[in-house]
PDB file with one MODEL, atoms N, CA, C and O in Angstrom:
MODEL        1
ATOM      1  N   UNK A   1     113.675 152.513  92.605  1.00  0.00           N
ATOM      2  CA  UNK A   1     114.708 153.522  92.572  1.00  0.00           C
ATOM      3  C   UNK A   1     115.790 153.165  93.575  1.00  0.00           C
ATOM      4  O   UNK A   1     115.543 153.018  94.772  1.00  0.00           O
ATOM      5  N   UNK A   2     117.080 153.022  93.008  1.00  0.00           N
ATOM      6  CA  UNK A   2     118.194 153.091  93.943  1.00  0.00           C
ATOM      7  C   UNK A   2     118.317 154.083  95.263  1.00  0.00           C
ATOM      8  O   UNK A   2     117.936 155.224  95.004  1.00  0.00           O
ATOM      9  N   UNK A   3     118.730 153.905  96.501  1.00  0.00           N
ATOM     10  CA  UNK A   3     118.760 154.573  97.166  1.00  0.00           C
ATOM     11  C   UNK A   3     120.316 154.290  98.444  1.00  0.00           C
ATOM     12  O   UNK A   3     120.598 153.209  98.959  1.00  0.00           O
ATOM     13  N   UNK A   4     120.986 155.481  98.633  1.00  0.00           N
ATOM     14  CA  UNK A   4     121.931 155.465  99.532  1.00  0.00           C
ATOM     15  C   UNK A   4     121.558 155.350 101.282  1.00  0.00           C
ATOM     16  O   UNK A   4     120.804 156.111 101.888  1.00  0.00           O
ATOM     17  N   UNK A   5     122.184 154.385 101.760  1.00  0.00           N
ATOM     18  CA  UNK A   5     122.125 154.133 103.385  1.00  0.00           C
ATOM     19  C   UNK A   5     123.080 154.971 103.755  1.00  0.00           C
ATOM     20  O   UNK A   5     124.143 155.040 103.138  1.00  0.00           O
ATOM     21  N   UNK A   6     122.778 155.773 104.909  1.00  0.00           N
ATOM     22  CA  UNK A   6     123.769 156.106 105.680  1.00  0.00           C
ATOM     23  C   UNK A   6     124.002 155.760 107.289  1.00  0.00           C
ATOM     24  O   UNK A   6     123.472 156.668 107.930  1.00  0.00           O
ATOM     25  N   UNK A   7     124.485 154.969 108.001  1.00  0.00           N
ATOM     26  CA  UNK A   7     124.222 154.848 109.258  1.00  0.00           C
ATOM     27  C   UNK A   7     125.551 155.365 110.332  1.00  0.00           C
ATOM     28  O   UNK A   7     126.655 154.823 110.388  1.00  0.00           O
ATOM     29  N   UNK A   8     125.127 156.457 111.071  1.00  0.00           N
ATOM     30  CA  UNK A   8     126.589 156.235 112.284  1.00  0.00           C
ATOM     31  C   UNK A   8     126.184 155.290 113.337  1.00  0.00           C
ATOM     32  O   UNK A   8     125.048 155.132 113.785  1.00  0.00           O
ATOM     33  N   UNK A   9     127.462 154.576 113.732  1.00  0.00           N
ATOM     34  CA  UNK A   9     127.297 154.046 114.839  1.00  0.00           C
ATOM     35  C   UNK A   9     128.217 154.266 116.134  1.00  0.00           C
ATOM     36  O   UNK A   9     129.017 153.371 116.408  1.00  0.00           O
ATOM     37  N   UNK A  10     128.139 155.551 117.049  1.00  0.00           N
ATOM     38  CA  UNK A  10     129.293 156.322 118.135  1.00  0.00           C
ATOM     39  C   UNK A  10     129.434 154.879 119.011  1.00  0.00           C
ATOM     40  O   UNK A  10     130.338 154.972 119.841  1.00  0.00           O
ATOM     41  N   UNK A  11     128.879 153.816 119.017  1.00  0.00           N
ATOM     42  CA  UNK A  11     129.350 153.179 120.062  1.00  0.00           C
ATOM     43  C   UNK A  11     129.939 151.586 119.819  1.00  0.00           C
ATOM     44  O   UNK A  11     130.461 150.762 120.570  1.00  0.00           O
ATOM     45  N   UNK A  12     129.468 151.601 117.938  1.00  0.00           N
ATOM     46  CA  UNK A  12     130.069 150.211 117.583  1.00  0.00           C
ATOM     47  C   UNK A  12     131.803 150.046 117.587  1.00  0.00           C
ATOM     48  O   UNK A  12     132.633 150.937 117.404  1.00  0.00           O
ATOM     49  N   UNK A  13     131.992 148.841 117.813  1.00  0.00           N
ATOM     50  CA  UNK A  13     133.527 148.269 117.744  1.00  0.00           C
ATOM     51  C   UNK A  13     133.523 148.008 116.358  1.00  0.00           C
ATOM     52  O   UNK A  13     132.629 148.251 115.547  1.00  0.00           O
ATOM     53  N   UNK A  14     134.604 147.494 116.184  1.00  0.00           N
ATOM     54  CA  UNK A  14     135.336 146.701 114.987  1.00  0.00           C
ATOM     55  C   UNK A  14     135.653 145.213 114.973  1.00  0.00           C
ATOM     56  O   UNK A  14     136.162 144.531 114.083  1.00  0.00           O
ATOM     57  N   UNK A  15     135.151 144.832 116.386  1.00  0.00           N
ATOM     58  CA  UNK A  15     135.251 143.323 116.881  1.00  0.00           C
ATOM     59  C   UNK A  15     133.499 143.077 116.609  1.00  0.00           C
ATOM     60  O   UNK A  15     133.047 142.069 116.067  1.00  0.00           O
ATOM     61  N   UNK A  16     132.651 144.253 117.123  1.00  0.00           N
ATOM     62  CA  UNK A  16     131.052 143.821 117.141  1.00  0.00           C
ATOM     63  C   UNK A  16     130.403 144.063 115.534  1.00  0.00           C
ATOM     64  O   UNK A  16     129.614 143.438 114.825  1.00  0.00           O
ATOM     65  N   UNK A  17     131.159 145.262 115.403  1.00  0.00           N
ATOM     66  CA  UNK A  17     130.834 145.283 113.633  1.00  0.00           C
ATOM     67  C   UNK A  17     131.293 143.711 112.901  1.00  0.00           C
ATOM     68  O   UNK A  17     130.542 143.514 111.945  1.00  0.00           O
ATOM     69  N   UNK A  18     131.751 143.185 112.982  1.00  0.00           N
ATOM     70  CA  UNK A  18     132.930 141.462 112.153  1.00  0.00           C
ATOM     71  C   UNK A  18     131.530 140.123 112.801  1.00  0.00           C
ATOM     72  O   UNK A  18     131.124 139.150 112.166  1.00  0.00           O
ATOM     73  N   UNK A  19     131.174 140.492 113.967  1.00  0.00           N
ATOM     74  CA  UNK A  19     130.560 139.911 114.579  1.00  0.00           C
ATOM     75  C   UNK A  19     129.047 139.736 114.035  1.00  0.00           C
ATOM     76  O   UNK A  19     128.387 138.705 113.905  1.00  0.00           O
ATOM     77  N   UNK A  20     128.692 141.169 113.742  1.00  0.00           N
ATOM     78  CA  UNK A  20     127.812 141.027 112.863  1.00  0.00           C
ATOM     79  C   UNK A  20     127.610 140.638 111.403  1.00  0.00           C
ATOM     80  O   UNK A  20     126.599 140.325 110.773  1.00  0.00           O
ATOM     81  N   UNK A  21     128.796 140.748 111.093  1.00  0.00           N
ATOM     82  CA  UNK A  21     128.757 140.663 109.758  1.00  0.00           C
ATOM     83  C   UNK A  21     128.677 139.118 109.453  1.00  0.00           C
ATOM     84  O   UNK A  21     128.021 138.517 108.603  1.00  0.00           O
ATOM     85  N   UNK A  22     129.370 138.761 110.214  1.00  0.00           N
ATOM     86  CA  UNK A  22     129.581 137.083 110.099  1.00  0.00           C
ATOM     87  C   UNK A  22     128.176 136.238 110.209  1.00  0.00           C
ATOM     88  O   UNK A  22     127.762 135.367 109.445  1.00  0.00           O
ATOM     89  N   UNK A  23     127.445 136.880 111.653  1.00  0.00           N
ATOM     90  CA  UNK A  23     126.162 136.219 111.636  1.00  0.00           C
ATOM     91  C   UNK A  23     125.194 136.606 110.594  1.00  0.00           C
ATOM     92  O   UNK A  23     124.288 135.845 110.255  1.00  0.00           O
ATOM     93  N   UNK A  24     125.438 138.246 109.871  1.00  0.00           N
ATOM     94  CA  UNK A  24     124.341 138.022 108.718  1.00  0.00           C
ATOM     95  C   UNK A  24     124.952 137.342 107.699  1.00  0.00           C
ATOM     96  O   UNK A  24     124.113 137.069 106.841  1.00  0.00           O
ATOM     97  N   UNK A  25     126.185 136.899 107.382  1.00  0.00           N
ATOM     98  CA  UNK A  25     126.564 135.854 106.227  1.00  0.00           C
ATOM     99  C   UNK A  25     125.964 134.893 106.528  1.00  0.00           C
ATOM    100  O   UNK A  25     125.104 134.590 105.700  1.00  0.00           O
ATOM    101  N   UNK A  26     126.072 133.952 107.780  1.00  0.00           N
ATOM    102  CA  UNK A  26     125.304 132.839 107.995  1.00  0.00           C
ATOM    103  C   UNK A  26     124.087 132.690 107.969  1.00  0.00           C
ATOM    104  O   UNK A  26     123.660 131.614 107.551  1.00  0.00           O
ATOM    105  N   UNK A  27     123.367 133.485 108.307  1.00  0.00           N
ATOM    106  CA  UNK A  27     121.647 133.886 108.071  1.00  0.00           C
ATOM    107  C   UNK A  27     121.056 133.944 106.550  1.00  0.00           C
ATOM    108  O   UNK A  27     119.986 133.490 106.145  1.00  0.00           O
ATOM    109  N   UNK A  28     121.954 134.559 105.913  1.00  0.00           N
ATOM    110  CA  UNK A  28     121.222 134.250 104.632  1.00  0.00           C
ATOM    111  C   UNK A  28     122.630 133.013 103.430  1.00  0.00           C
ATOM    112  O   UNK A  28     122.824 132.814 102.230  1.00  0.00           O
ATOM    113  N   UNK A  29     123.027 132.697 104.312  1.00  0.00           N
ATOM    114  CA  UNK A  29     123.447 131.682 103.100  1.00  0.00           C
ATOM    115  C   UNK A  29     124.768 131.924 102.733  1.00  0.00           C
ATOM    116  O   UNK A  29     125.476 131.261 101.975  1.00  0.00           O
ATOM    117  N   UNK A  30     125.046 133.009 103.390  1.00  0.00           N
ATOM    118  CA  UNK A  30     126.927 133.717 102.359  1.00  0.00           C
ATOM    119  C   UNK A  30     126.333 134.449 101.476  1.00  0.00           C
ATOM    120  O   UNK A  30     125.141 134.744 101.568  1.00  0.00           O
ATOM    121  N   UNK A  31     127.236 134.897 100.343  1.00  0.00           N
ATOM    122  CA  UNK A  31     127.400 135.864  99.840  1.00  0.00           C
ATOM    123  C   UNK A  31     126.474 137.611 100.387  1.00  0.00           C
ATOM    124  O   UNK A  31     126.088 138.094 101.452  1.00  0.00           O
ATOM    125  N   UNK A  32     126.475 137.935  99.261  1.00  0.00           N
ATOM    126  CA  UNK A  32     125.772 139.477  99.802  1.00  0.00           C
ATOM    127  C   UNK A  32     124.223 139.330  99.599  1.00  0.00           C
ATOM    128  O   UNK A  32     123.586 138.576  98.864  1.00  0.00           O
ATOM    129  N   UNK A  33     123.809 140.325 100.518  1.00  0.00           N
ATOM    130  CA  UNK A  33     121.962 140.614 100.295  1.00  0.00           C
ATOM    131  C   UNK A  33     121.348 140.643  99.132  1.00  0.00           C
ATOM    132  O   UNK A  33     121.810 141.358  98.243  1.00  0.00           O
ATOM    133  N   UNK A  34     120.434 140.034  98.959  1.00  0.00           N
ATOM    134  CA  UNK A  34     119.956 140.719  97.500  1.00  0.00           C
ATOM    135  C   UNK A  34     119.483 142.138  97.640  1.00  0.00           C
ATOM    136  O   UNK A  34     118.936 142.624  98.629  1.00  0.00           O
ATOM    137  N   UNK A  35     119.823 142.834  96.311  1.00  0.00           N
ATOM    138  CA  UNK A  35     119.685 144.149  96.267  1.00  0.00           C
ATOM    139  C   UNK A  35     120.910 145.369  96.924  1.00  0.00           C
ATOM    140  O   UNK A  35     120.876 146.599  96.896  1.00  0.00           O
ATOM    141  N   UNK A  36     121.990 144.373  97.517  1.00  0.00           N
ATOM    142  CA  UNK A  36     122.899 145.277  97.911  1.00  0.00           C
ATOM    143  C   UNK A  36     124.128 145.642  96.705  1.00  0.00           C
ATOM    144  O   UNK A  36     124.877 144.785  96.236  1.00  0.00           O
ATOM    145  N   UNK A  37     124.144 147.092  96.335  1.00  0.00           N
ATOM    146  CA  UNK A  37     125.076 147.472  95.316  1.00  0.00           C
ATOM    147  C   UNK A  37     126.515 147.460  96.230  1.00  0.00           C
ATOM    148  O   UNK A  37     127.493 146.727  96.086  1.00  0.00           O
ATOM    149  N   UNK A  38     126.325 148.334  97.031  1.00  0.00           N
ATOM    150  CA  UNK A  38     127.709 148.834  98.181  1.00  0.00           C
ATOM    151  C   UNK A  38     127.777 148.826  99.201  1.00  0.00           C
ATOM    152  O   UNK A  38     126.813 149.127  99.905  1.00  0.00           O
ATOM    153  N   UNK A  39     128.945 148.479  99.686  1.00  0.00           N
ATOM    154  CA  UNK A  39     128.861 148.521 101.061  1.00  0.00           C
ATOM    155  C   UNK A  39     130.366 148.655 101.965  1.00  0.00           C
ATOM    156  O   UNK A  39     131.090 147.713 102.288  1.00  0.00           O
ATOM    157  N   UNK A  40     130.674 150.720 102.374  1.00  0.00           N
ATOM    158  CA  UNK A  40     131.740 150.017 103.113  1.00  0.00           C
ATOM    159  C   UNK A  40     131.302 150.655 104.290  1.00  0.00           C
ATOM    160  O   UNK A  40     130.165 151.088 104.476  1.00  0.00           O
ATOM    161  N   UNK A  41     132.458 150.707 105.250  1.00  0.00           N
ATOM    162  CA  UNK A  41     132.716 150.898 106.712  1.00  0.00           C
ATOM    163  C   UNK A  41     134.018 151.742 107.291  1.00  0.00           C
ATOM    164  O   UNK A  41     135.178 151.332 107.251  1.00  0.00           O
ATOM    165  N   UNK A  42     133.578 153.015 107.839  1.00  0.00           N
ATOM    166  CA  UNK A  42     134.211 153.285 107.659  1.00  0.00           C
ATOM    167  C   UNK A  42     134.613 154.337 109.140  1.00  0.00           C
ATOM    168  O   UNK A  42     133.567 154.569 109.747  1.00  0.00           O
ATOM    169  N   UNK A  43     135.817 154.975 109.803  1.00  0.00           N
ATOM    170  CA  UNK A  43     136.027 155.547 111.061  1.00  0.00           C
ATOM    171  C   UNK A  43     136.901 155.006 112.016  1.00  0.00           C
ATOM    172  O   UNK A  43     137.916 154.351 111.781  1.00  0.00           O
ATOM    173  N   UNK A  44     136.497 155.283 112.979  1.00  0.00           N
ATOM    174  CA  UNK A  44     137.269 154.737 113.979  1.00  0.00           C
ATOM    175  C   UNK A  44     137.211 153.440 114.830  1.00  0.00           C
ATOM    176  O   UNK A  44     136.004 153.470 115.070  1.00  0.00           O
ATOM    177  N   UNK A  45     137.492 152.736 115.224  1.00  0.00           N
ATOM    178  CA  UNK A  45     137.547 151.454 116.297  1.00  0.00           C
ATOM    179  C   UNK A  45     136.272 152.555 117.220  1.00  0.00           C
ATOM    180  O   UNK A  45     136.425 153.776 117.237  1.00  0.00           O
ATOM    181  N   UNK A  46     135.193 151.936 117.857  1.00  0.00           N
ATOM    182  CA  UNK A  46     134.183 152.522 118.550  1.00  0.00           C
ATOM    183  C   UNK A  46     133.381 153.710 118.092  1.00  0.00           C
ATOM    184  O   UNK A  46     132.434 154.179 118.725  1.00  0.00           O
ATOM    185  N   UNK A  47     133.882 154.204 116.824  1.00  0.00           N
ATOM    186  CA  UNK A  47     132.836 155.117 115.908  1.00  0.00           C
ATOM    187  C   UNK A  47     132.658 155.111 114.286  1.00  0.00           C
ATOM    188  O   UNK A  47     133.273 155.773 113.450  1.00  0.00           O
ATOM    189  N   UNK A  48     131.775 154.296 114.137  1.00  0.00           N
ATOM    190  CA  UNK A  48     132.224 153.490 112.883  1.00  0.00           C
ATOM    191  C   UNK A  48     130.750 154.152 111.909  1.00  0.00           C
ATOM    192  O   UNK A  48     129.608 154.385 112.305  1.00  0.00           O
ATOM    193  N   UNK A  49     131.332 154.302 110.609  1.00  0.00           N
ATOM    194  CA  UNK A  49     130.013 154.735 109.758  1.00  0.00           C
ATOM    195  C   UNK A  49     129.990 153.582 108.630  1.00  0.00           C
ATOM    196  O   UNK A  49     131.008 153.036 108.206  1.00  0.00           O
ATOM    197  N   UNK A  50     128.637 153.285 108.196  1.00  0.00           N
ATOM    198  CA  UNK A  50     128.671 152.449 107.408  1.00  0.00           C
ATOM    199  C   UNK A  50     127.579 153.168 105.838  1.00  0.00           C
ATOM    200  O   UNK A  50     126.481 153.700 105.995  1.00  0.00           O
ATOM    201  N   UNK A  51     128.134 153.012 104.729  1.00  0.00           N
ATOM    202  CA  UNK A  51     127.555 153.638 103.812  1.00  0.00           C
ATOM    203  C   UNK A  51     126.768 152.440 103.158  1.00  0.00           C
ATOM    204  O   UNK A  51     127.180 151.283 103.251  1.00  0.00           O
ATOM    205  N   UNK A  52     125.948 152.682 102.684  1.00  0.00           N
ATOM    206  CA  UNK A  52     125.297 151.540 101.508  1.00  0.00           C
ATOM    207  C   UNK A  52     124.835 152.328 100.704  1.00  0.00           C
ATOM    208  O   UNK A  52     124.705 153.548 100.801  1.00  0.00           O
ATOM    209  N   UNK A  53     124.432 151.264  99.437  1.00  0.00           N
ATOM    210  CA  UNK A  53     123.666 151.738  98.189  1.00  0.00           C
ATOM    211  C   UNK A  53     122.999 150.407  97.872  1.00  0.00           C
ATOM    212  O   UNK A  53     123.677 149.383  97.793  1.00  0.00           O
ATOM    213  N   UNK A  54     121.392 150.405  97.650  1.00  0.00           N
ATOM    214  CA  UNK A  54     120.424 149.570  97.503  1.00  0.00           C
ATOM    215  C   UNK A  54     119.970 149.671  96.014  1.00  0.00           C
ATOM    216  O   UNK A  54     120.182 150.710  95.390  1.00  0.00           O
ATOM    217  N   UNK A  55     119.286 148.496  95.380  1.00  0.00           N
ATOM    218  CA  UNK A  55     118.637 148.624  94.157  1.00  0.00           C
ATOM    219  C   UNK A  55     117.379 149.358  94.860  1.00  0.00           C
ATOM    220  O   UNK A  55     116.971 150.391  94.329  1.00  0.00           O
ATOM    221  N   UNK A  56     116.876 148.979  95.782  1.00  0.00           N
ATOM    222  CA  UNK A  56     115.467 149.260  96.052  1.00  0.00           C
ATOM    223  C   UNK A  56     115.147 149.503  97.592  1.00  0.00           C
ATOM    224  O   UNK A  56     115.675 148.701  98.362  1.00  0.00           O
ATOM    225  N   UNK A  57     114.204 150.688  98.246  1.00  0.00           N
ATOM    226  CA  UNK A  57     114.180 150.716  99.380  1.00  0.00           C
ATOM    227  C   UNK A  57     113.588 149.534  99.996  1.00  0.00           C
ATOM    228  O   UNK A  57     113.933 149.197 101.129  1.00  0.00           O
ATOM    229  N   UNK A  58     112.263 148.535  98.974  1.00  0.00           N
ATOM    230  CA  UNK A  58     112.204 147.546  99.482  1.00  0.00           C
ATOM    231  C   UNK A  58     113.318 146.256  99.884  1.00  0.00           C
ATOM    232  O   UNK A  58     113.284 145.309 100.670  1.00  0.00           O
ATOM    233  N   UNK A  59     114.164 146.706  99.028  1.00  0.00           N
ATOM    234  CA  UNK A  59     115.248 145.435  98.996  1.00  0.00           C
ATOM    235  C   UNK A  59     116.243 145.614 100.830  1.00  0.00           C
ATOM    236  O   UNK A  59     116.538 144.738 101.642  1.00  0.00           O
ATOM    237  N   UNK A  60     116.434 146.793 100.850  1.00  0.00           N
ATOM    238  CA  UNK A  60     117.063 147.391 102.061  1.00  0.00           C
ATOM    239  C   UNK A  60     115.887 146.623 103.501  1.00  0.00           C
ATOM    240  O   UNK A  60     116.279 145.999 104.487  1.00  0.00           O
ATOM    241  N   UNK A  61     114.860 146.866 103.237  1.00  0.00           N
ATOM    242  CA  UNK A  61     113.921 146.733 104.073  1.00  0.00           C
ATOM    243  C   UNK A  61     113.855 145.258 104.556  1.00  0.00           C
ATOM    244  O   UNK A  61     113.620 144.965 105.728  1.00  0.00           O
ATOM    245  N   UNK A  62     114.107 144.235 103.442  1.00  0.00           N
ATOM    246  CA  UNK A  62     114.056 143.194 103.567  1.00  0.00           C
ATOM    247  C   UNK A  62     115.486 142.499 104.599  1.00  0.00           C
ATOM    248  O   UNK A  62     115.524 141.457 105.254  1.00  0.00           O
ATOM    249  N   UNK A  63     116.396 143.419 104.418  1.00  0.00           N
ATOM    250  CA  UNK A  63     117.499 142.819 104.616  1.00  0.00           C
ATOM    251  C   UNK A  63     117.536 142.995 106.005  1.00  0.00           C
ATOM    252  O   UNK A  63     117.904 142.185 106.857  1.00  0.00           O
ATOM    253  N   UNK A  64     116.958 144.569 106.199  1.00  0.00           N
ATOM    254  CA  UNK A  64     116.492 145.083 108.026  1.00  0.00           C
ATOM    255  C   UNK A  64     116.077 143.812 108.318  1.00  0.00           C
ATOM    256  O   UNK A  64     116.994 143.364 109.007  1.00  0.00           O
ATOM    257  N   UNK A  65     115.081 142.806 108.181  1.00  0.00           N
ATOM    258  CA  UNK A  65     114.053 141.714 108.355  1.00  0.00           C
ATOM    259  C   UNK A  65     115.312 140.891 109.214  1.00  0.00           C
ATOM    260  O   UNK A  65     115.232 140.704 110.428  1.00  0.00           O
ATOM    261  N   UNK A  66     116.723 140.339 108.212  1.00  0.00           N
ATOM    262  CA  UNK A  66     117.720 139.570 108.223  1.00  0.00           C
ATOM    263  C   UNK A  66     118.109 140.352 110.251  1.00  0.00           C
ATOM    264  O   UNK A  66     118.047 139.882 111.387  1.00  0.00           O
ATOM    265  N   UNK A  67     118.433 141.524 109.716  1.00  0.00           N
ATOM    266  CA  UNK A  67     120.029 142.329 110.121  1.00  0.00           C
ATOM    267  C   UNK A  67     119.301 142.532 112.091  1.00  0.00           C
ATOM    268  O   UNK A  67     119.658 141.906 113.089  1.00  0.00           O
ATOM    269  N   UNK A  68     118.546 143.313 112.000  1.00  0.00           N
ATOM    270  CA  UNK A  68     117.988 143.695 113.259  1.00  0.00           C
ATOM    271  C   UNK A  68     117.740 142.313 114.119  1.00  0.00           C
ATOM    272  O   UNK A  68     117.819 142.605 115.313  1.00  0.00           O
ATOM    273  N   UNK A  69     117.567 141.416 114.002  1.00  0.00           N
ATOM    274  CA  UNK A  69     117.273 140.278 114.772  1.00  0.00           C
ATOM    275  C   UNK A  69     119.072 139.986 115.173  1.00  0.00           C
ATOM    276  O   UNK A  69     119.509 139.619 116.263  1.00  0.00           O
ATOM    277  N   UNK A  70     119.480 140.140 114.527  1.00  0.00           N
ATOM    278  CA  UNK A  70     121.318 139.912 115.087  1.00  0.00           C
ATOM    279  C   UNK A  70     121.555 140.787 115.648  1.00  0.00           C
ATOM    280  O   UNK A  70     122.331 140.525 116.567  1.00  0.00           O
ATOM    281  N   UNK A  71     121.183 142.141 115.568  1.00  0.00           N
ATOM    282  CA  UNK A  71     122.110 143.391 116.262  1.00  0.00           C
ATOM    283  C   UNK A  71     121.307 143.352 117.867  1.00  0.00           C
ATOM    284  O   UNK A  71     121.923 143.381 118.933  1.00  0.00           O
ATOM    285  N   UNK A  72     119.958 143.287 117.739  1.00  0.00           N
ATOM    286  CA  UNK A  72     119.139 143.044 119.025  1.00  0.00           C
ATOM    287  C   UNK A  72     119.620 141.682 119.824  1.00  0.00           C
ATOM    288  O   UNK A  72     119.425 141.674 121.039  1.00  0.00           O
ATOM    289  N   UNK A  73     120.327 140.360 119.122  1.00  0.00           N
ATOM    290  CA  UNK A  73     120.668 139.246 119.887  1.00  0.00           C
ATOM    291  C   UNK A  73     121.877 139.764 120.555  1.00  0.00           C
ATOM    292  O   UNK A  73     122.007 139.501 121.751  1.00  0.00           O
ATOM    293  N   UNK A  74     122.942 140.589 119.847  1.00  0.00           N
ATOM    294  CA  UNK A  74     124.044 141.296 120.509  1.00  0.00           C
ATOM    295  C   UNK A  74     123.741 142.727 121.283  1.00  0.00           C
ATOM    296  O   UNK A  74     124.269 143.835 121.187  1.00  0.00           O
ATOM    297  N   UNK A  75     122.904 142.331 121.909  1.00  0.00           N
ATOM    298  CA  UNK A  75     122.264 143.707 122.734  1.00  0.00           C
ATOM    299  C   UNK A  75     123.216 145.128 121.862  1.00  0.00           C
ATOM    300  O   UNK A  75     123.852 145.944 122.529  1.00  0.00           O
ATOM    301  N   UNK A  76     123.154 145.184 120.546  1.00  0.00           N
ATOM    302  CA  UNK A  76     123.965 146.635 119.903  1.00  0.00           C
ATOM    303  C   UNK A  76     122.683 147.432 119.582  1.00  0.00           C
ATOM    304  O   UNK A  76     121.522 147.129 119.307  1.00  0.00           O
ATOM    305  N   UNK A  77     123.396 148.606 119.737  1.00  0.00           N
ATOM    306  CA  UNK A  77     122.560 150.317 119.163  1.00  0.00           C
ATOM    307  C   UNK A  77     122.426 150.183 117.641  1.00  0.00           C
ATOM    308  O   UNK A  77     123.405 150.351 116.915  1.00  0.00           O
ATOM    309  N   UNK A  78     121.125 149.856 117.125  1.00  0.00           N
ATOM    310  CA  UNK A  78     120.869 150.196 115.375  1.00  0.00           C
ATOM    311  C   UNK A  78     121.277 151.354 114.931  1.00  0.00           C
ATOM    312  O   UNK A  78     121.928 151.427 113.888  1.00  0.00           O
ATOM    313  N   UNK A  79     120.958 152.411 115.647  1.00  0.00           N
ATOM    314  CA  UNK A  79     121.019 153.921 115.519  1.00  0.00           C
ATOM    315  C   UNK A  79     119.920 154.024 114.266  1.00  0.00           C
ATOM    316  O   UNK A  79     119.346 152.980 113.956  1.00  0.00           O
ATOM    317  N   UNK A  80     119.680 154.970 113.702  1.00  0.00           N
ATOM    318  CA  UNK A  80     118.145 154.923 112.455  1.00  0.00           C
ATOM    319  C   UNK A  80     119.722 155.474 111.357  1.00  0.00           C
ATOM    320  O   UNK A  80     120.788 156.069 111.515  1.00  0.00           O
ATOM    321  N   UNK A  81     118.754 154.635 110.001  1.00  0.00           N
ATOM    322  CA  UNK A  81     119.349 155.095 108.990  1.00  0.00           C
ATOM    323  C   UNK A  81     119.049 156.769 108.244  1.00  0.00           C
ATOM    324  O   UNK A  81     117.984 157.317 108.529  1.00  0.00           O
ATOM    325  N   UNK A  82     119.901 157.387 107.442  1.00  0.00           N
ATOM    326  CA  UNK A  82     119.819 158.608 107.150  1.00  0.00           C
ATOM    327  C   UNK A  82     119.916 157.408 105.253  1.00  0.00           C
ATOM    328  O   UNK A  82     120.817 156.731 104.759  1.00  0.00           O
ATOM    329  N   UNK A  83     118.228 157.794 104.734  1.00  0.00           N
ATOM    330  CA  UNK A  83     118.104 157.647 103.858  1.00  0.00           C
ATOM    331  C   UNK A  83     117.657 158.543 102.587  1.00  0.00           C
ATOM    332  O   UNK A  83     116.873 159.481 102.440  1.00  0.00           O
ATOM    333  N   UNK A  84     118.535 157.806 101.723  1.00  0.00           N
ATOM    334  CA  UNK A  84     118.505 159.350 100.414  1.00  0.00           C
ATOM    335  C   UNK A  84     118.256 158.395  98.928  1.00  0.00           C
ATOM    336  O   UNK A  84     118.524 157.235  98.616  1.00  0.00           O
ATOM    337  N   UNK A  85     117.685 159.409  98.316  1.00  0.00           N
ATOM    338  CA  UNK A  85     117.297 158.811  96.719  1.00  0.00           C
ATOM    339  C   UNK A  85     118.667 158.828  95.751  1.00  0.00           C
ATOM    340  O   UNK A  85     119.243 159.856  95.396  1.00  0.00           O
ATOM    341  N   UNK A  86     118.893 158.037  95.552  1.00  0.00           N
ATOM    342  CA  UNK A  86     120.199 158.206  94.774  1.00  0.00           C
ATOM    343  C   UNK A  86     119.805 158.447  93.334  1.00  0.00           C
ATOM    344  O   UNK A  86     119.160 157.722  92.576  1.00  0.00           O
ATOM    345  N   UNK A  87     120.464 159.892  93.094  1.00  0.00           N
ATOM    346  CA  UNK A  87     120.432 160.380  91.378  1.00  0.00           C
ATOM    347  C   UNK A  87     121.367 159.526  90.772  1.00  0.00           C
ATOM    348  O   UNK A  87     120.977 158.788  89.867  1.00  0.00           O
ATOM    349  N   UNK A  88     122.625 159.510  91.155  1.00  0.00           N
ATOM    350  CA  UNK A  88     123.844 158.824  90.175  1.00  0.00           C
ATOM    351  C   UNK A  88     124.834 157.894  90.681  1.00  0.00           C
ATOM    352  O   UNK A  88     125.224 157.993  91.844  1.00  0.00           O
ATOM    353  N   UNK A  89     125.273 156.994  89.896  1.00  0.00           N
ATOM    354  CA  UNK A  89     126.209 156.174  90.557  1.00  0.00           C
ATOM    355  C   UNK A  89     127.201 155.986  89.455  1.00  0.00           C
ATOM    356  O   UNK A  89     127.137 155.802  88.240  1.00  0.00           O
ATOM    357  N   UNK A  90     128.182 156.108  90.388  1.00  0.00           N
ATOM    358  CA  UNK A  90     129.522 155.962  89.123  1.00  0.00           C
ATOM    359  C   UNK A  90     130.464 154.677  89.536  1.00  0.00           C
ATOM    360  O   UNK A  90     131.206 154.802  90.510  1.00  0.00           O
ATOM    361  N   UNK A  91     130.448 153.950  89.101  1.00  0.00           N
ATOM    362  CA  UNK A  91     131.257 152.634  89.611  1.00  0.00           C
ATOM    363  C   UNK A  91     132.482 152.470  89.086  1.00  0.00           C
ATOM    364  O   UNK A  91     132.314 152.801  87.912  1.00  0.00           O
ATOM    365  N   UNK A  92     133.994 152.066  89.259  1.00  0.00           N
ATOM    366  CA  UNK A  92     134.875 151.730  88.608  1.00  0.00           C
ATOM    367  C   UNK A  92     134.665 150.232  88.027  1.00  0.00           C
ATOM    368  O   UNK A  92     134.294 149.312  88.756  1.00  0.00           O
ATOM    369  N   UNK A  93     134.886 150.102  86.905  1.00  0.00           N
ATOM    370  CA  UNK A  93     134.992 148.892  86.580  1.00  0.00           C
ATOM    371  C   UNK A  93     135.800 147.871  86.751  1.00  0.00           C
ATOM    372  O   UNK A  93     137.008 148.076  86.636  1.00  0.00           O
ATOM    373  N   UNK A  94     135.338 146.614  87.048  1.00  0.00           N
ATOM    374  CA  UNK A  94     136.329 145.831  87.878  1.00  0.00           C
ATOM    375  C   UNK A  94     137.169 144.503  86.849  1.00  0.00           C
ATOM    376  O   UNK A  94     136.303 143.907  86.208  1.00  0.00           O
ATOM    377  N   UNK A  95     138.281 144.066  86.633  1.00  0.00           N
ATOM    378  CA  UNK A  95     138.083 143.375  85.590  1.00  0.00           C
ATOM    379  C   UNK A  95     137.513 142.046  85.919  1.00  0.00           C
ATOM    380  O   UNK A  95     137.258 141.244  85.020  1.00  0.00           O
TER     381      UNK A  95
ENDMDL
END
């Protein structure tokens, strides 16, 4: 079952958020996670929320495996995810 991530983060940047992102591209190869539908980011410079949507809570879980070993090398706050069962998803189509 699909499921929505929700994470705040009151103390991430926009320099440490890029930072991360970059080292989980390199960790698994480039492109996106398997199992990741969505993903944005969103707030202020130092209070940043990040939304996701997973095929699978295992798939999410796996990617924790990737993600937490980078955020702990950048001494950053995980904060816990606010996780939900997703009933519906409506996507725009892209051409």
């Amino acid at each position: 079952m699909a499921i929505a991530v929700l994470f705040y983060h009151p103390n991430l940047t926009l320099d440490a958020f890029d930072e991360v992102d970059r080292r989980m591209h390199d960790a698994i190869g480039g492109g996106e996670p398997a199992g990741l539908i969505h993903h944005s980011v969103s707030g202020e410079d130092g209070a940043l929320t990040t939304f996701e949507i997973w095929n699978s809570e295992e798939e999410f879980a796996a990617f924790g495996a990737v993600l937490m070993p980078i955020v702990q090398e950048l001494e950053l706050e995980a904060g816990l995810p606010t996780i939900m069962p997703l009933h519906r998803l409506v996507q725009e189509a892209r051409p």
